[in-house]
N, C-alpha and C positions, 0 to 999 in steps of 0.2 A: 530659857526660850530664846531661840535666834531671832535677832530680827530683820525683815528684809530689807536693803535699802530703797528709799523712796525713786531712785532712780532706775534702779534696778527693774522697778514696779513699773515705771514708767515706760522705758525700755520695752517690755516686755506686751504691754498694752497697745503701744503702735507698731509693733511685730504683729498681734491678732489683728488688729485691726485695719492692717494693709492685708493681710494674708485674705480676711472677711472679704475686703474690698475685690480681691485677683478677682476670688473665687467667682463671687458676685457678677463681675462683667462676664467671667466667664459660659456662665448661666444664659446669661443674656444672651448673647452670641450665642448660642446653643441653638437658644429658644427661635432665634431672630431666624437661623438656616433653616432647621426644620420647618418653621411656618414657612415660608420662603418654598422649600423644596414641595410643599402639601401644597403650596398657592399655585405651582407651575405645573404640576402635575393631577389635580383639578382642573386646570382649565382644558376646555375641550380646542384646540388650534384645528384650522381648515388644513388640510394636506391632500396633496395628490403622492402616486406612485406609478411609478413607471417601470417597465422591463427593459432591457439592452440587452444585446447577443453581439459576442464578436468570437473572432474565429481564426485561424491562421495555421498555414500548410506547412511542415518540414519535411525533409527526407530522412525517413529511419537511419541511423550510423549504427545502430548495433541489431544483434540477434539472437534471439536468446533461445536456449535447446536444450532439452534435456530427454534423460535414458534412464533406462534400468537393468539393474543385471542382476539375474535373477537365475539360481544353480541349485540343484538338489544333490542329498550326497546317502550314503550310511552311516556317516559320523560328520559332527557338527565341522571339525577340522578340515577334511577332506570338501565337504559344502564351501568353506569361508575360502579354502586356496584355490574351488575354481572359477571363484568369483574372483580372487586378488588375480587370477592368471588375466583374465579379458579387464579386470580394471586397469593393469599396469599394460595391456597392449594398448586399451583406448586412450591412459595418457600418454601415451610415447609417443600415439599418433596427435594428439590435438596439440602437446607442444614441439610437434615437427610441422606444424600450421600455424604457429605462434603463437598459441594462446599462453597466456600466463598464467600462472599461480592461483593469485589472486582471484582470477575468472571462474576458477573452477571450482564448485561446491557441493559439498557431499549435501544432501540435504537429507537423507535418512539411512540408516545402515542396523541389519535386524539377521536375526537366525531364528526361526521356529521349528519346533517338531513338527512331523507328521505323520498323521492315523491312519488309518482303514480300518473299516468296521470289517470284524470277520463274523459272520454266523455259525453258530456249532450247526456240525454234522453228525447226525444221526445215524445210529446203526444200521438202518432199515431205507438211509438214501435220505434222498433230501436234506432239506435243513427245520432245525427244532430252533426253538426257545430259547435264548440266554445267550446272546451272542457277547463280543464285545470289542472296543478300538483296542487292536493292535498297532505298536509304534513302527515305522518301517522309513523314519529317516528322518533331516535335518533341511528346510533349508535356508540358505543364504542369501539373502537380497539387500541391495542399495540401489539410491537415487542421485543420480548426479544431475546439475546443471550446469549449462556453461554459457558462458558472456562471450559471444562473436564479436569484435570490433572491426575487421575486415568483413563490411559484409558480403561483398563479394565471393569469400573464401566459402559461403555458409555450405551452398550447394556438397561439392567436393567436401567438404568435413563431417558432414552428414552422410555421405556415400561410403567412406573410409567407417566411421564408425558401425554404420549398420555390416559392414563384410566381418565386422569383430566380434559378432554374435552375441551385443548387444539387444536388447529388446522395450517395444514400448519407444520406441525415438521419435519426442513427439519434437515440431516446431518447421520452420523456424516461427518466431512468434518476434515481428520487425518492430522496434522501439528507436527511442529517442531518447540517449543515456542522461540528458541535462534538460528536465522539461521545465524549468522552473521561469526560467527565462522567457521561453513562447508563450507559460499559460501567463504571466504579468504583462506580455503583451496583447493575447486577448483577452484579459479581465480590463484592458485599458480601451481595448475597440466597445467592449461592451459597454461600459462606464459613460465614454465619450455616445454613443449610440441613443441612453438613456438620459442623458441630460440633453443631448437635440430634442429627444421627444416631450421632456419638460416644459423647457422652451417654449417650442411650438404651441402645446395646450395650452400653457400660463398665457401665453398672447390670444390665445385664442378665446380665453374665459375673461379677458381683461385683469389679469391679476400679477402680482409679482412671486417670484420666485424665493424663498426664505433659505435658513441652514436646512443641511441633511437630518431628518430626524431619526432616520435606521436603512440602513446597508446589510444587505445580502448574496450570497454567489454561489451558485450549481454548477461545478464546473464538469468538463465533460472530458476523460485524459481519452486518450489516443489509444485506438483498440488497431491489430494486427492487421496488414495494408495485405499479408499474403501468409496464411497457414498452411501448413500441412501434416496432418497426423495420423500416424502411424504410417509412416514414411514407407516401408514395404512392410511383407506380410512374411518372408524372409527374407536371407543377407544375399543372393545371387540375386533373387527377382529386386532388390533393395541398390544393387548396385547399377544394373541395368538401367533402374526406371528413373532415377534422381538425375535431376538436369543438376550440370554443373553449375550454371549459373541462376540463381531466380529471383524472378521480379520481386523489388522491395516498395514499389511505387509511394505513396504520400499518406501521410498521416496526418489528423487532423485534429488539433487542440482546441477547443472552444470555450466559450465562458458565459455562463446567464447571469445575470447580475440586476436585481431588485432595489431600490432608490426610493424613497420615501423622504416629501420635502414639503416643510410648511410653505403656506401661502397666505401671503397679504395683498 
């Protein structure tokens, strides 16, 4: 039989017994937060809450537009090439208007069959019983959109496209390429709006003002200063009727924002 040494043993007994000890405070600590977190979250605090609204004006810098081209054929081939023929006019024309690359986006591209129901014809004239769809062609459709940066250009690029026998050209639909920056500056008029109104009540109730206890924001983004859809009904009356230039006037970024503050 081995025997262990007594030091060994010893060793070994204030290893557990520091290790009992971690654990031990560890517990505590545990127990201590928890209770703690149950104590504060029990207790019922006075709070008010207040609403803010702020708000601020830019001028649209882009415009956004989009088309569809849309071809029927006999065969799926002969469909898809007289689609690629008016898609390769209308890019040749949008980047002799400068758009880039980048701007332009297919956003869907599809070829289906198409039917007609034929009724059988009867010996005796008319039509009988048992008809059924016959296939009688292919077609070809895509959706592009495109990013105006000149918005000035929109008019005139929209003119040019609808003569290209394009269809469905809806827009322009006037934006604000970087809104990030406006809405954090009225999430800041609202903020500032709702803590005047704090304020004001806490003095008015004789109370003080405490921390934030919940924040909230409805924001409101920037709808279209100036639309227009279905720009003609075709490409002559299309070219005619499109003002060169069109009003982009102001858009309007907002912010609600809800504030919830104890009081002592």
């Amino acid at each position: 039989m081995i025997e262990i040494p007594n030091q060994y043993v010893k060793n070994l007994y204030r290893v557990a017994l520091a290790f009992l000890i971690i654990l031990s405070l560890f517990f505590v600590v545990k127990v201590f937060s928890e209770f703690k977190n149950y104590k504060d979250s029990s207790l019922n605090y006075n709070s008010i809450t207040l609403s803010g609204y702020g708000e601020v004006f830019a001028v649209p810098d882009i415009a956004n537009v989009s088309f569809n081209i849309q071809k029927e054929a006999k065969t799926v081939k002969e469909a898809q090439e007289a689609v690629a023929k008016i898609e390769k006019a209308a890019l040749d024309s949008l980047k002799a208007n400068n758009i880039e690359d980048k701007d332009i986006k297919t956003l869907n591209a599809s070829f289906n069959p198409k039917y007609e129901y034929q009724q059988k014809v009867c010996l005796r004239g008319g039509y009988c019983d048992g008809g059924k769809q016959v296939l009688t062609g292919y077609e070809a459709y895509e959706n592009i959109s495109v990013k105006v940066r000149n918005v000035d250009d929109v008019g005139k690029i929209m003119q040019e496209l609808g003569a290209l026998g394009v269809s469905d050209l809806n827009g322009p639909n006037f934006a604000i390429d970087d809104e990030d920056a406006l809405q954090a500056e009225a999430r800041e008029e609202a903020i500032n709006d709702a803590q005047a109104k704090a304020k004001v009540l806490a003095k008015s109730l004789g109370v003080k003002l405490g921390k934030v206890m919940s924040f909230s924001e409805d924001g409101e983004y920037p709808v279209p200063a100036y639309y227009v859809k279905d720009m003609m009904m075709e490409a002559n009356a299309s070219v005619k009727s499109a003002p060169a230039i069109l009003p982009k006037g102001e858009n309007t970024i907002s912010s609600n924002v809800s504030i919830t503050y104890k009081i002592r």
